[in-house]
C-alpha positions as CSV (number, residue, x, y, z in Angstrom):
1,X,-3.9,151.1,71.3
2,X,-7.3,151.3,71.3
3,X,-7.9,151.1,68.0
4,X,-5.6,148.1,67.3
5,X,-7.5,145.8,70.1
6,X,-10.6,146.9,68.8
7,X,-9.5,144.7,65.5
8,X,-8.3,141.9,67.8
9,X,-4.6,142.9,68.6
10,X,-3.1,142.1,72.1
11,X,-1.6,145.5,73.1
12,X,1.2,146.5,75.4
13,X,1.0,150.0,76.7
14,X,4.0,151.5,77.5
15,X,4.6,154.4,79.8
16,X,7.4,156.5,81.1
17,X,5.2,158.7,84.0
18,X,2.0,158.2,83.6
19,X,1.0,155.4,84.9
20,X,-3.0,156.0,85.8
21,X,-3.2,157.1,82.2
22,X,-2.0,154.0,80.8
23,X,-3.8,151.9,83.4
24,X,-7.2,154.0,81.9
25,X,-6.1,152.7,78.3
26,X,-6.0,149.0,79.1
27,X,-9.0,149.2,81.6
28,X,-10.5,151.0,78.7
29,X,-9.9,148.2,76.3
30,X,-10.5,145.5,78.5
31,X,-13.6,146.5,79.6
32,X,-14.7,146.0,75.9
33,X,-13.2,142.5,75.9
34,X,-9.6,143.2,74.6
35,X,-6.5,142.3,76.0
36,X,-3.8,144.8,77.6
37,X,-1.3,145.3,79.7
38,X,0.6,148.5,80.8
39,X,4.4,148.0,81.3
40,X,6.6,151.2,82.5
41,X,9.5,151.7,80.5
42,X,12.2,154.7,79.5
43,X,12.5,154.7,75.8
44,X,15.9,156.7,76.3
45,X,17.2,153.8,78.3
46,X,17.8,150.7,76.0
47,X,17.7,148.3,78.5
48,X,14.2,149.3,79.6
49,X,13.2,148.5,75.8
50,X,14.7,145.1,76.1
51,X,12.7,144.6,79.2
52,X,9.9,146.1,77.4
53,X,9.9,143.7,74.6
54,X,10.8,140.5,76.5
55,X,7.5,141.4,79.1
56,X,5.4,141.3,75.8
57,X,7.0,138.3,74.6
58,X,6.8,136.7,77.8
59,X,2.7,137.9,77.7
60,X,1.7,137.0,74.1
61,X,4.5,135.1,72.7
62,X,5.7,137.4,70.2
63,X,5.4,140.7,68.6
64,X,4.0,141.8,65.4
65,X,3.5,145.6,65.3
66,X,5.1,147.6,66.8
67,X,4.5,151.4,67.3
68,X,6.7,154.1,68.1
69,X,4.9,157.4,69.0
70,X,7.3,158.5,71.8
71,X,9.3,161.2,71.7
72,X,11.4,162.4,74.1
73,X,10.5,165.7,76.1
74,X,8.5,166.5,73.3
75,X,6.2,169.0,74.2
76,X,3.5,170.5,71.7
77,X,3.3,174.4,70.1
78,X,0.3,175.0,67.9
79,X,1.9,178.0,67.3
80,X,5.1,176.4,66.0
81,X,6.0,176.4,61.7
82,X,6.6,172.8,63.1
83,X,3.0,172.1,64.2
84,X,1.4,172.2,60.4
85,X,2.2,170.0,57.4
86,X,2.2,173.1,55.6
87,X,4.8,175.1,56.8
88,X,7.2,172.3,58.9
89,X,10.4,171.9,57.4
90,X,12.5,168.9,57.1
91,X,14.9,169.7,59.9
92,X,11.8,169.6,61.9
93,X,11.4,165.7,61.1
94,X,15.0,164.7,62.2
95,X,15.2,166.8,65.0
96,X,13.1,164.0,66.4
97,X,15.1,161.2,65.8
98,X,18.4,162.9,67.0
């Protein structure tokens, strides 16, 4: 997010939970002169994504980028054959998106 206002982007940060942490991202970015806004939103529900997207319509007039980095329950193992390029196996990768 921050990364994308840095170039100029208005950015919508979504969050499920955590709140204060997304509230730090868009202080963060406008406190550097970008524009943000933090909008709480289940990506599991679709009608909290249809809220999602109609709140940054409604804020910038339209979207054009859009990333997806959530994943539900997702919960990180170094440890894991999952965790390196190396040795993750394609099951891995659509596990995700099941």
């Amino acid at each position: 997010a921050r990364c994308y206002a840095r170039e100029g982007a208005k950015v919508v940060v979504n969050y499920h939970r955590s709140k204060d942490k997304a509230d730090a991202v868009v202080a963060s970015i406008v406190s550097t002169g970008g524009d943000a806004v933090a909008v709480r939103g289940d990506v599991t529900v679709p009608s909290d994504m249809e809220a999602l997207a109609s709140a940054a319509v409604e804020r910038y007039g339209r979207i054009d980028i859009l990333v997806n980095n959530a994943l539900a329950d997702y919960k990180f193992d170094p440890t894991a054959a999952g965790a390196s390029i190396k040795t993750a196996r394609w099951e891995s990768f659509e596990g995700q998106f099941a």
